[in-house]
N, C-alpha and C positions, 0 to 999 in steps of 0.2 A: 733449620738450615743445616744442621749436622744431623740429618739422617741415616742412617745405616744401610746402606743399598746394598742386596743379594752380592754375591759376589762371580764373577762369570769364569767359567769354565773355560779350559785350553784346548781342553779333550768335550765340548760340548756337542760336538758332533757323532759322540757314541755313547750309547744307553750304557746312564749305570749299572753296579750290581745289585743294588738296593742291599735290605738287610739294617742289622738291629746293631750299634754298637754300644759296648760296656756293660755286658748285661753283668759283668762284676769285674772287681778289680783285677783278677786274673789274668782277665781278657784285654788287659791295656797295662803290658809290659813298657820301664823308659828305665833306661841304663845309659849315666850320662857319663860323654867320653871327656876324660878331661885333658887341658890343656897342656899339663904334664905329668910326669909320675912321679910321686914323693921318690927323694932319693936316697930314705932310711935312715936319716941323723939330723939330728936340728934342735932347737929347742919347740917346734910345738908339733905334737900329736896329730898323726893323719887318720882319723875312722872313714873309712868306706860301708853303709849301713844302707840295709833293703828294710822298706817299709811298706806295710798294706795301711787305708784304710786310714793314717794318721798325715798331717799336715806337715812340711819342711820345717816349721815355727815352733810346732807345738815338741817335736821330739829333739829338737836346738834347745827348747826351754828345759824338758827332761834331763839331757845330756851334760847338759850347764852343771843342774843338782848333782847329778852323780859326781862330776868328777873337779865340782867347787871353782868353777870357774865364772864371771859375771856372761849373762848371755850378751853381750856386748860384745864379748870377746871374741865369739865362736867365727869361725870361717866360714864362707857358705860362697857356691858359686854361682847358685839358682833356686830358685823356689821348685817345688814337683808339690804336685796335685795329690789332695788323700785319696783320689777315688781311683786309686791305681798302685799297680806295683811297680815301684821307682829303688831306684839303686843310684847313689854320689855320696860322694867324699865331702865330707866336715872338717878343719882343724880347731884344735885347743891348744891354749898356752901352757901345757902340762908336762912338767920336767920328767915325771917317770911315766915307764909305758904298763897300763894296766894289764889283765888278763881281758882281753877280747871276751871271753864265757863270762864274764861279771859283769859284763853291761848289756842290759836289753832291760826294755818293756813293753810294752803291750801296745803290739804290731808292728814295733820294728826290734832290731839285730844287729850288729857289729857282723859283719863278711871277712875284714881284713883290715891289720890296723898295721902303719906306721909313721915313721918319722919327716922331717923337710925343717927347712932354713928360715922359711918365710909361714904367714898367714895366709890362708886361704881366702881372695877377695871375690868379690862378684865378677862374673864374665870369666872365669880359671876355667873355662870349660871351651872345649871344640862342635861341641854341638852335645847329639843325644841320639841314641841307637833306640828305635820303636818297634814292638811288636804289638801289633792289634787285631783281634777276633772282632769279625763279623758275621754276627748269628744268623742264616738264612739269607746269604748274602751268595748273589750268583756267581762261582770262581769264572766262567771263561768270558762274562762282561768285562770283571775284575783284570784279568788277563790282558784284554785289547788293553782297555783305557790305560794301564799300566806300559803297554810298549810305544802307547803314545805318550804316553807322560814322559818317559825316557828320551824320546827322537825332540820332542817339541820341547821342554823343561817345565818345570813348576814356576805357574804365578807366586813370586816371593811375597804373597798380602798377609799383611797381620792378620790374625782369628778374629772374630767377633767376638769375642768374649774379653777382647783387650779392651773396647768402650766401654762396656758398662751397661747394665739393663735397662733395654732399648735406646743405647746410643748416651744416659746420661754424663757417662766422666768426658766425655767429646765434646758436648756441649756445654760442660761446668769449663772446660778448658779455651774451647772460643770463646765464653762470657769473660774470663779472664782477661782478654789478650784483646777483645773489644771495649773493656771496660766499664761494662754493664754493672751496673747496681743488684742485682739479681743476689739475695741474701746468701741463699748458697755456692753461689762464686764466693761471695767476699768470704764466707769463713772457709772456701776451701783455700784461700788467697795465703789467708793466716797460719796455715797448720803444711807444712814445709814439706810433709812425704805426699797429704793429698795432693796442694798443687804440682810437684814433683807429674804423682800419676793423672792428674788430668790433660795434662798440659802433653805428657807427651801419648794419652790417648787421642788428641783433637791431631798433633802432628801423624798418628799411625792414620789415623784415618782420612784426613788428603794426601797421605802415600798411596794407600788404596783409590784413593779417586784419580791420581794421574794415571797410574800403572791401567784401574779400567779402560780409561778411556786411550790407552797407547795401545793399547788389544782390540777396541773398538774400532781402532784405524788402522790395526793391519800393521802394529809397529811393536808388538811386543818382543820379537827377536830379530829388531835391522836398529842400525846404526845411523843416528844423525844426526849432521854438521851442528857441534856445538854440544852435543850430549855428553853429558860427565858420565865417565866411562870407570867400573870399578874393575879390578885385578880383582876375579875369583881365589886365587891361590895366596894372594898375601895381603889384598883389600886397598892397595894402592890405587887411587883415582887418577886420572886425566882428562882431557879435554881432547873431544873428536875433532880432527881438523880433518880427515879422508875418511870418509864411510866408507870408498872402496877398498881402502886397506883393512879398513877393522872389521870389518863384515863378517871376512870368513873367522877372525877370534871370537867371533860371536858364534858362531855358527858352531865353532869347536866346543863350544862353554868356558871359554879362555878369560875372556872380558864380558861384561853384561853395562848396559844401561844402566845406570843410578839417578833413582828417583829422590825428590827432598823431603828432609824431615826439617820442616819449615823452621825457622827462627830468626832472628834480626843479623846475626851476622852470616847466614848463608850466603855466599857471591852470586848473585845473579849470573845466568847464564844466558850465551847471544843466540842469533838467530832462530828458525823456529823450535826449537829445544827449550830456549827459556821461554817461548813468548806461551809456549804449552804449561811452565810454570807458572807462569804470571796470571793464566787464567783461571789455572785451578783456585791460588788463594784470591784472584777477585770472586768468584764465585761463589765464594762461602761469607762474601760481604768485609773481608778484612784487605788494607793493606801492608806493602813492608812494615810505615812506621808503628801502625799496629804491634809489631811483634815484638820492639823494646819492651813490653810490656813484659813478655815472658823474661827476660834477665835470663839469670846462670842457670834455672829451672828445663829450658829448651834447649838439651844438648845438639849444637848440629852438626848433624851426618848425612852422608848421602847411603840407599842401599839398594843394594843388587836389585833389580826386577825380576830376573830369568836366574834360577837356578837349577844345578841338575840335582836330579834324584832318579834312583835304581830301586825300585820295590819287588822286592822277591815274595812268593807266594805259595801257598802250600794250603791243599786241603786241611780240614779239621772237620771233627765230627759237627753236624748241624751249621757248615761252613767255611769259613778259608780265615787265614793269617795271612797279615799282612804285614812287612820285617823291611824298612831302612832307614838310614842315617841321615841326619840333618844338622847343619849349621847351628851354631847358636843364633837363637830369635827368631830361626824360622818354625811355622807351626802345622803340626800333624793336620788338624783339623784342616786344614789346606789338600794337602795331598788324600786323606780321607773322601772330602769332599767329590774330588774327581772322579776316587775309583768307583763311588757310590752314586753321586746324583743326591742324595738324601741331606745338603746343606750338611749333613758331618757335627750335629748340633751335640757335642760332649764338650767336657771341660779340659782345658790344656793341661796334661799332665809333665811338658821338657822344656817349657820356652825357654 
């Protein structure tokens, strides 16, 4: 019942560019923007550190050693992908500042180092700036699909790679929240960061089945009565009471539709707007009271459907690059996707 359906294109109406991504880490640059800039005094250590080839975790646990600190400690505002070259900011609780040339190992680097007030938490970032080669990949398909992706916006769907191989953390996270005996729910039940990630795989993935099917009907950039409406610029929500006013904020990329990330205390929404919520989670066989089941594990939000994005592009030898900026949580593989036609099947290296 939590299967994984294709995911449908905005720009389906123009041939991909086809083409090979990642054929190493090179070719899959993520330099994440952060939320603010250390502002050089504090008590804990700001490192900014590019890595190939090595995991966000494993060179947290390195960095720890060096510089005696419990990995507990460390700041971090994102995970990045080892199969790529990634650039962000760590903090340490470390009263002196080392020499930046004394800390490295094998595949990542200190860039730049300083100071700030506070700890670096999760979400301290604005998104994530991508550059990505595609080997053999047509630049002036790439081109159209790309000024349409700009005029129309980007489908905001999580990646595939957020369930789980073939859809399982989606469906360990429905058997949760159904209540199923199913052994591997119960012990995901038990161990506090699995249910965490399944739970809110099964919610990414009926965001992806509303948002389909409001692109199915012609409604993935119009406004209506009743839609929880997000602020692009500062993430503030409301409630459409005139689609004729809000229309053109939509149309500007002002405000976008906000789709649910299911849970027991999300408010229902009126008219046909909720009754389109209501049917996504009858569909998957759960209802509301089902979802006390998820507790304090099911954080709920609402998120943008329709986002903009500007991909700038440039030949390369054996291919084109492909260079912009995304929100935090939204994924390359998404906008990939588009300019290629080829499902876009790599690993997120910026969520």
């Amino acid at each position: 019942m939590t299967a994984v359906a294709p995911l449908p294109y905005v720009t389906a109406d123009l041939p991909g560019s086809g083409g090979t991504l990642k054929g190493s880490p090179e070719d899959f640059r993520v330099d994440e923007i952060p939320a603010y800039a250390p502002c050089g005094e504090g008590p804990h250590l700001y490192l900014r550190i590019e890595k190939r080839g090595r995991t966000t975790r494993d060179v947290v646990r390195e960095m720890a050693r060096q510089l005696g600190v419990a990995e507990r400690d460390v700041g971090v505002a994102g995970l990045k992908d080892r199969h790529a070259v990634t650039v962000q900011w760590l903090s340490f609780p470390v009263a002196k500042t080392p020499d930046p040339a004394a800390l490295s190992g094998e595949g990542w680097r200190v860039v730049l180092a300083s100071r700030h007030g506070n700890k670096l938490r999760t979400g301290h970032s604005r998104g994530n700036r991508f550059a990505i080669v595609v080997r053999g990949g047509d630049l002036g398909r790439a081109r159209a699909a790309a000024v349409a992706l700009a005029a129309r916006g980007l489908p905001n769907f999580f990646g595939a790679q957020r369930f789980g191989a073939g859809g399982r953390n989606a469906e360990l996270g429905r058997a949760i929240l159904s209540g199923s005996s199913d052994p591997e729910a119960r012990r995901a039940s038990r161990d506090r960061f699995l249910r965490r990630l399944v739970l809110s795989s099964w919610q990414s993935l009926l965001f992806n089945r509303w948002l389909a099917e409001r692109m199915a009907d012609g409604l993935f950039a119009r406004a209506l009565a009743g839609d929880a409406m997000k602020k692009l610029d500062s993430g503030g929500t409301f409630t459409c009471e005139d689609p004729a006013a809000d229309q053109p904020r939509v149309e500007r990329f002002e405000i976008s539709p906000a789709g649910p990330m299911f849970g027991h205390a999300l408010a229902p929404l009126a008219g046909e707007a909720g009754e389109r919520e209501a049917r996504v989670l009858a569909q998957d066989g759960l209802s509301a009271a089902d979802l006390v089941r998820g507790g304090g594990e099911t954080e709920v939000t609402r998120r943008a459907a329709r986002i903009p994005v500007a991909v700038s592009l440039e030949e390369v030898e054996g291919g084109y690059r492909a260079s912009f900026d995304l929100p935090r949580g939204s994924y390359a593989t998404v906008v990939m996707g588009e300019l290629t036609k080829t499902g876009a099947d790599l690993d997120e290296a910026g969520e």
